[in-house]
N, C-alpha and C positions, 0 to 999 in steps of 0.2 A: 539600480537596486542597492538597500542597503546590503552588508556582509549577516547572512545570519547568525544570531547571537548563539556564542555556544556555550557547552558545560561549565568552561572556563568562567563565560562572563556572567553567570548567574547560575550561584551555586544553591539555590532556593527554589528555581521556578524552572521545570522542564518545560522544554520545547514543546507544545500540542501538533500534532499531524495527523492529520485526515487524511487514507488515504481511499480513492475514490476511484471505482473502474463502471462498468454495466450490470451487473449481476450481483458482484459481491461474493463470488462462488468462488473466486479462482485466485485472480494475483493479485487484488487490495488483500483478502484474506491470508495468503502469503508473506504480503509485505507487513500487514499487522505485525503477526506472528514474528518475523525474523527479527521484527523491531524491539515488540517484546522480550525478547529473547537475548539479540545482540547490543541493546541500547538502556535497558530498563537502566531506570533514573534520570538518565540524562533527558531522555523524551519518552512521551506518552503517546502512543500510539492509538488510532482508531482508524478502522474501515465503513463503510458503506456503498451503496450500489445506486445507479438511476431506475434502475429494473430490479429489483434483488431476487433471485433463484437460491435453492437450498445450495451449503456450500458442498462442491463437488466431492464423491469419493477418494478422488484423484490426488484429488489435492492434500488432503488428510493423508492418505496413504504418504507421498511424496515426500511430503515435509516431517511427517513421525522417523522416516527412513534416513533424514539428516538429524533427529534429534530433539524436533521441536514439533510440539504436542498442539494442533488448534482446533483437535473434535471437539473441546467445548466452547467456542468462537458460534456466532449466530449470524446471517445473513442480515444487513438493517438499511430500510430507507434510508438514503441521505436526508432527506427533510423531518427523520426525528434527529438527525444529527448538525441539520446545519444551525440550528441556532446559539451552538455552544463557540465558544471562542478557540479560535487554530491559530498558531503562528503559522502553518502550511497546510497548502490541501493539496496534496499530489495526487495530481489524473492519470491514473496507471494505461486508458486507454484511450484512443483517438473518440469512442463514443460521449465516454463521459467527459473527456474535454468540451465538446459539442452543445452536452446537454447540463453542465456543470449550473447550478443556482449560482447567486449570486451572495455571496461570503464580504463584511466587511471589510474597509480599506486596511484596514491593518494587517489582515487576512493576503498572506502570499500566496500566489497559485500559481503550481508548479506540473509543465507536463514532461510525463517520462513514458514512450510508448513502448508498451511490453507486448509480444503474440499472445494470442488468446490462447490458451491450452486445450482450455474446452472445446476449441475447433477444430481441434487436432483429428486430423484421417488417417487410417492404416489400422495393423493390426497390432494388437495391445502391447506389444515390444516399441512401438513407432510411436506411440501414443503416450506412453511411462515418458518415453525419451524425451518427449516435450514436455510433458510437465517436469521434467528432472532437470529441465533448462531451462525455463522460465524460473522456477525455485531456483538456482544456481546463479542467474542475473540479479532478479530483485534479492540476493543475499549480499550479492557484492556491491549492490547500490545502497541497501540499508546498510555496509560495515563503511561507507564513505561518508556519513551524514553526521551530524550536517552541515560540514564542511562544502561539502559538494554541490547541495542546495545552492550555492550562489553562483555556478556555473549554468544551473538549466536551466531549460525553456520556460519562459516565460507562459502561462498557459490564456 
C-alpha cells in the first residue's frame, strides 16, 4: 500500500473519508463529527450506514458533552454516497465491512472495528459509559490520521 498523502503533500485538495458502519446511528456518525471537528481542512469527512436507523440520542448527548455538536448530522444510505470519489472508506464495523459496495480502485478501504454502543446492556450509568468510550476511541483514532491510515487493516 501506498503512504497516504497528507496535508503536507497537497495543500489544495483534502483527503475525502467515508466513514461506514451498519446504521449510521452511532460511531460512522461520531467519527464524522470528530473529524469535522479535529481535521476540517486537511480532510472532508462523510458517514453512511448499510442499514441506516435515526441517529441515536446517545450519541448526540455523548459527543455535545466533549464539545462537538452532530444533532444536525443525518443518517444516509451508502449508496447515495457511494458514487462520490473517497481517497478512504473506513468500516467502523465488522457488518459493514461484510456488506461494504464496492468503491473504485483508487478508493482505499480501511477496517477499524469499533463496539457497537447501541448494544450496550445495563442501566443508563453502564450505557453513557460505552458510548463515552467508543466517542473517546474513535477520537484518538481521528487525532491520528491520516497518518495512521497506512498502518490499518486492509478492509
Amino acid at each position: 500500500m501506498t503512504k497516504p498523502e497528507t496535508p503536507a503533500d497537497s495543500q489544495t485538495k483534502p483527503l475525502k473519508i467515508l466513514f461506514l458502519c451498519t446504521g449510521n446511528s452511532c460511531r460512522s456518525q461520531m467519527a464524522e463529527g470528530w473529524t469535522k471537528t479535529l481535521k476540517r481542512g486537511p480532510i472532508e469527512a462523510y458517514s453512511a450506514g448499510v442499514d441506516p436507523k435515526p441517529i441515536h440520542p446517545l450519541a448526540v448527548k455523548v459527543m455535545a458533552e466533549a464539545g462537538v455538536d452532530i444533532s444536525g448530522q443525518r443518517s444516509k444510505h451508502v449508496k447515495i454516497l457511494k458514487d462520490y470519489h473517497y481517497d478512504f472508506v473506513i468500516t467502523v464495523c465488522d457488518h459493514a465491512r461484510e456488506s461494504c459496495p464496492v468503491f473504485p480502485a483508487e478508493t482505499t478501504l480501511i477496517h477499524r472495528d469499533f463496539e457497537d454502543p447501541a448494544a450496550a446492556k445495563g442501566g443508563e450509568g453502564e450505557v453513557l459509559a460505552v458510548f463515552r468510550r467508543v466517542r473517546d476511541q474513535l477520537r484518538d483514532f481521528v487525532q491520528g490520521m491520516p497518518e495512521n491510515l497506512a498502518g490499518e487493516d486492509q478492509a
